[in-house]
N, C-alpha and C positions, 0 to 999 in steps of 0.2 A: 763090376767094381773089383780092384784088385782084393786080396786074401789078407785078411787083420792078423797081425803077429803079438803071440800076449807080450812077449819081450821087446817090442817098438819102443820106441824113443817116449810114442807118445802113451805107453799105457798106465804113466797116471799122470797126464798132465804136463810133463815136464818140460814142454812147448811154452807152455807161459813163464813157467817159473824160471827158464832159461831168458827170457826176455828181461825180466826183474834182475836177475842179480847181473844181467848185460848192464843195465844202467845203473846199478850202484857200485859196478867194479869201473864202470867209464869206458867200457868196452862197445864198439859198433858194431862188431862181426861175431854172433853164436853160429857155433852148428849140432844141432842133435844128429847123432846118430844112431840105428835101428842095430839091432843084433845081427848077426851075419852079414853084413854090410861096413863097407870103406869109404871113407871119402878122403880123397888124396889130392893136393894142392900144388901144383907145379906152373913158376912164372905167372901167379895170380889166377890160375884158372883150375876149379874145384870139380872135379872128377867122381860120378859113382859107380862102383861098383859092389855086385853082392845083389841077396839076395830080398831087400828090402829099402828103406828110402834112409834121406836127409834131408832135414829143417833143417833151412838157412834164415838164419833172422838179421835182421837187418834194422838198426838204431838212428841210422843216422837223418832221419828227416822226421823221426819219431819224438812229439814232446811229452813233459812231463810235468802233469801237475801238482804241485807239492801242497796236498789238503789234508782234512784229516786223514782222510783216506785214500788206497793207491790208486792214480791213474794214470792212464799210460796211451797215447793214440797214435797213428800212423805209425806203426810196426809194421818193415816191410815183410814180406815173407814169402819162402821159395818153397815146394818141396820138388825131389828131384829123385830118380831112382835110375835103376842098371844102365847106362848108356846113356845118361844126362850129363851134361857140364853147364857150369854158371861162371863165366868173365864176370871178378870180385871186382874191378877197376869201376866198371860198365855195367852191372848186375843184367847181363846180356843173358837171357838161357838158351844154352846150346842142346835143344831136346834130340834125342834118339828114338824118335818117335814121330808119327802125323800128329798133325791139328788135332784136336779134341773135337767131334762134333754135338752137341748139347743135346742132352736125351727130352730137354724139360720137364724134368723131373721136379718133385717139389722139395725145398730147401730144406734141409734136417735143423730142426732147433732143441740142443739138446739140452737136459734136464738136469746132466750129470756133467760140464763140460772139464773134469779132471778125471773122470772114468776112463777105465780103458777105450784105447783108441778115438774117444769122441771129437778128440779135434782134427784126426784124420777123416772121421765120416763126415765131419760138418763140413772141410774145403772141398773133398771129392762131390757130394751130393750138389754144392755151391758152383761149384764151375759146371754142374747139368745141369742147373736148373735156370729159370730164365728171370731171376730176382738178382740183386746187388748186395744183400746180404744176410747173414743170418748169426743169430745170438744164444748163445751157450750160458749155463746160469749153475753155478756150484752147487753143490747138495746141502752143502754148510748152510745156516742161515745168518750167522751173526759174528763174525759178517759175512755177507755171501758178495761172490766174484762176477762178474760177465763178463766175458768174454766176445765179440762180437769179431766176426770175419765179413770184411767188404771186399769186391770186385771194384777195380778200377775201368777207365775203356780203355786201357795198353793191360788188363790182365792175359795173360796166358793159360790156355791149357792143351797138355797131349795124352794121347793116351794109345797104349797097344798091349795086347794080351794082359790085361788086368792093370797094369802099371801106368801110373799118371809121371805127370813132370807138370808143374807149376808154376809160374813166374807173376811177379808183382800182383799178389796179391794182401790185405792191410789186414791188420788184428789191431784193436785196442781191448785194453783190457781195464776193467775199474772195480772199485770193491765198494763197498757201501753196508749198513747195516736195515734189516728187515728182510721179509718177503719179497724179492723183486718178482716172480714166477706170476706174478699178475699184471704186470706192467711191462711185457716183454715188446721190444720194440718193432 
């Protein structure tokens, strides 16, 4: 499993919350990026470089339901690192990397899903393991978050010396009030 950076994109969360304020500024295209890492954009094709990844999220087939509280499904979502590119036209990933071959490992369901790193451990543990998804659950309780990461069958995964590259895979994300951590899906 590639090396967790406390300074990631993802080390509190900022994976979702990057997806939320996509859809309240009307915007399709986020991209997080990691500390000592670039992501560079030339003739629509997003380039990495450095020494750790990028969230690409992706709104536009993603709805939203206006309840009391927030939901949000079909988030697409890439991550990509050193020697990856992503065609934004085509959401094509161009990995610098072989195939992924699946460890069958079992699915991480975290506890903390705005904790450090947790939403990177959840997609890497997800694409080795041999289930469709797995559900992350805020520490908050009221209202508390889930998070939930699905594999599609066009999901992608690659991986070499520690580094993955990612492609189409979905996040929905909802809020709700109570305990959900008993009711996990």
């Amino acid at each position: 499993m590639s090396v967790f950076h406390l300074y990631s994109f993802d080390a509190r969360g900022r994976f979702a919350r990057l997806a939320v304020a996509m859809q309240q500024a009307g915007k399709q295209w986020g991209f997080g990026v990691d500390e000592d890492t670039a992501l560079y954009i030339v003739n629509g094709i997003a380039s990495v470089v450095g020494n750790s990844g990028v969230w690409i999220i992706d709104l536009s087939a993603a709805t939203f339901i206006n309840e009391e509280y927030f939901r949000m499904e079909n988030i697409e979502v890439a991550y990509l690192t050193e020697g990856d590119a992503f065609i934004l036209e085509t959401k094509e990933l161009l990995p610098g990397k072989p195939p992924l071959i699946p460890s069958n490992d079992t699915v991480y369901s975290s506890s903390d899903i705005f904790g450090p790193n947790e939403g990177i451990k959840s997609i890497f543990a997800l694409v080795n393991a041999d289930t469709v998804s797995s559900v992350g659950l805020s520490y908050e309780l009221d209202p508390t978050a889930q998070v939930t990461f699905r594999k599609a069958s066009n999901t992608e995964a690659y991986f070499k010396d520690g580094k993955y590259a990612i492609g189409r895979l979905f996040m929905d994300i909802s809020t709700g009030t109570g305990d959900r951590r008993q009711t996990k899906n």
